[in-house]
N, C-alpha and C positions, 0 to 999 in steps of 0.2 A: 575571417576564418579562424583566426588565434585565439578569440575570443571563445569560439561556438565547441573548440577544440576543449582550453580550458576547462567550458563551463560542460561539456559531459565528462571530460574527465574527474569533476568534481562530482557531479550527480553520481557518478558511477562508485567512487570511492565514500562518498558517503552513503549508498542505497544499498550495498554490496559488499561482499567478503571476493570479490573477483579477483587477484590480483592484477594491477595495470604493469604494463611497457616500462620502463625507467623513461622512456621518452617520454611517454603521454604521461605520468605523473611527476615530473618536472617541471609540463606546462601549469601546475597548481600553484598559482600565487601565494604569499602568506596572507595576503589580507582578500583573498577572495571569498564570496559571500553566499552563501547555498540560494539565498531567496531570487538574487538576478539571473540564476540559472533555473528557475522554475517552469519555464517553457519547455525545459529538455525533461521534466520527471515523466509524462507519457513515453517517449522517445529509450532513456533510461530501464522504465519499467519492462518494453518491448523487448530490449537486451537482455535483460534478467529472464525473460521467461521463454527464449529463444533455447536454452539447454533445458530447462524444466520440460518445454514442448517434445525434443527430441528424446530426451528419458520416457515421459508417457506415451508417447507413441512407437518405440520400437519396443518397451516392455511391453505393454498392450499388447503386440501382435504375437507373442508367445507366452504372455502369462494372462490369467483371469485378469480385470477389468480392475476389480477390488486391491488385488495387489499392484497394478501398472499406477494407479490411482496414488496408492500410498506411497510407492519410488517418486513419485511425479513431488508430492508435497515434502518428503522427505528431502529431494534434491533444492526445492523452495528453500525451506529450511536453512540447508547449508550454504547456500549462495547470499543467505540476507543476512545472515546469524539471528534470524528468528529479533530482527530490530524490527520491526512491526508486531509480531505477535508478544514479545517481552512491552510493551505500548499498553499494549489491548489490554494485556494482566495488571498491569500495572493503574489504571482506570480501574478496570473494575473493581479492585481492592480499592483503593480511594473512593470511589464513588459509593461503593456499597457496604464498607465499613463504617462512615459515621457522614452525618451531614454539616458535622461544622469543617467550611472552607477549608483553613488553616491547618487543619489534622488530617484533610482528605490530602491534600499536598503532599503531605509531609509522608502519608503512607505510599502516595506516588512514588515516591524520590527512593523509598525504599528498597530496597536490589533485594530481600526475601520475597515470597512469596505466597500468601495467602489462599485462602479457601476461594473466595470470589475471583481472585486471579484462575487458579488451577481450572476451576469450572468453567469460567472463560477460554483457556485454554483446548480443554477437551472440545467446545461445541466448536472453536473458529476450527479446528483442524478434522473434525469430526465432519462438518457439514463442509467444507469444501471436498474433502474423503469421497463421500460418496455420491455428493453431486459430481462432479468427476468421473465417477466410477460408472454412469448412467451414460455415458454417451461413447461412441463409438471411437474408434481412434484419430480420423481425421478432423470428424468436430470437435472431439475434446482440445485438438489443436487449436482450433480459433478461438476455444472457451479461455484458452491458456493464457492466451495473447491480449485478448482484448480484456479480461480480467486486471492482469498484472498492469497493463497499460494505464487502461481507465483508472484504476486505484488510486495511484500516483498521484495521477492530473487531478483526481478531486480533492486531496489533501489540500490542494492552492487556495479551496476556496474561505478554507480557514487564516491562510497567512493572506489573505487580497481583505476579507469582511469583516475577520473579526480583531481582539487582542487578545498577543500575550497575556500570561496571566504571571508568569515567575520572572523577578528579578533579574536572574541567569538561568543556566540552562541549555541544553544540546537545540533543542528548536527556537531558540533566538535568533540562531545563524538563518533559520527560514523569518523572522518576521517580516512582515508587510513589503510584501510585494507590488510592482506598478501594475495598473490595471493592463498595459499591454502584454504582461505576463502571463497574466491569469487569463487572458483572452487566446492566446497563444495557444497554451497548454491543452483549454478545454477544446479547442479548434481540432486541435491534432489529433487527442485523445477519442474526437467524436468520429475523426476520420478513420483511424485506423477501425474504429468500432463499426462501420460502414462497411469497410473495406472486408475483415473478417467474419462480419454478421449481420448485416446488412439491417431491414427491419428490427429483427430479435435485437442485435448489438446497440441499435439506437435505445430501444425500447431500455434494456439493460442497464445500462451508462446512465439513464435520465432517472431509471427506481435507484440505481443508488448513490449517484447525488442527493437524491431528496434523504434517503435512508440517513445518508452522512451527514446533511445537513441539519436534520432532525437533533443528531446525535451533537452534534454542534450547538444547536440550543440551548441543550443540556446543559452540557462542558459551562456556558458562559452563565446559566444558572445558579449552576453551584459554585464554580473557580472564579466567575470574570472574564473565561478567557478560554484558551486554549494551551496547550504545551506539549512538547515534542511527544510524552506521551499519548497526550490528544490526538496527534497528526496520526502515532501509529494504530491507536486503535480507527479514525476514520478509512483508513488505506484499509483493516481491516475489515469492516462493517461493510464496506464496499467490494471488495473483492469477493465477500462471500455473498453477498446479493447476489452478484453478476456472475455465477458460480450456480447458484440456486435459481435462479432467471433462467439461463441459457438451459437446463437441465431440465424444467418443465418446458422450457419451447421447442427443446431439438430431442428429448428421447423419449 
């Protein structure tokens, strides 16, 4: 139980701007390890999207759909500090800046922001926006849930199949994970996705796996590998499938 305690109190502190407990962030080791708590990122992601759900559904019931939508990802936002979508831009600028390896990195690592980032930027937030914005308030809730959830759990399948690609680096602390991890996670992830949307949720979860896995190919195409960047744009590539999924099957 000390263990399971730790290890979401660390998924939570590194996936989030939440503040924790003085207690529950004291049970953080110094040499504890994001990748052996990889079981807990569905579980994790659930939590994070547990206030996002509650902002979209009671603004939804007194404001347009459009604006409940944008409080909903706005509150995303600020609970992540926007560490998946600074990922995502951060890809795309590397990727789509130049195809030598080395310089694609190097434009990753970069904390400005480019042209390919910002346009990334507008579609990830853009398309979850108004897919969102399509569904009623009680759905949009399971969309929330099992979106945020799923995301999580398929970022594992980068740190279980593939490699690192950088020396150091913020997603070292996830490399390679034990396959009971990554078995875990997607277990969970596929359950709460049952749980919340049964059919459609399964259907969901398995398009964007594949989507992320796709994008995965990619990443080891060009890098080698993967890198916390990587992670963040797969969580996104995913989330917005499952966003865009749910949104033609429920509205």
């Amino acid at each position: 139980m000390a263990k399971l305690i730790e290890h979401l109190a660390l998924t939570l502190a590194f996936f989030s701007r939440i503040p924790l407990p003085k207690t529950l962030g004291s049970r953080i080791s110094h040499n504890a390890k994001l990748g052996e708590a990889a079981y807990l990122f569905p579980i994790t992601g659930l939590i994070i999207a547990l206030p996002i759900a509650f902002v979209w559904y009671f603004s939804s019931l007194y404001l347009p759909s459009k604006l409940a939508a944008g409080l909903a990802i706005g509150t995303s936002l600020l609970i992540t500090g926007g560490l998946h979508e600074d990922g995502f831009a951060d890809c795309a600028d590397g990727l789509g800046a130049t195809p030598d390896k080395t310089k694609a990195m190097e434009i990753m690592r970069d904390s400005r922001i480019g042209t390919y980032g910002t346009l990334t930027l507008i579609l990830s937030v853009g398309l979850r926006w108004a897919a969102l914005a399509t569904l009623s308030p009680l759905i949009g809730i399971f969309a929330i849930l099992i979106s945020h959830s799923s995301a999580r759990s398929i970022m594992t399948i980068a740190m279980r199949f593939s490699n690192y690609a950088r020396e150091d680096g913020l997603g070292r602390q996830a490399s390679k994970i034990s396959s009971s991890n990554f078995i875990l996670s997607m277990v969970i992830a596929f359950i709460i996705a049952i749980i919340f949307g049964s059919f459609a949720g399964i259907m969901a979860i398995t398009l964007a796996t594949l989507t992320a896995w796709l994008f995965l190919k990619r990443l080891e195409q060009r890098i080698g590998g993967y890198t916390g960047d990587g992670l963040g744009a797969m969580q996104q590539i995913a989330e917005i499938t499952i966003l865009i999924f749910l949104a033609g099957a429920w509205s």
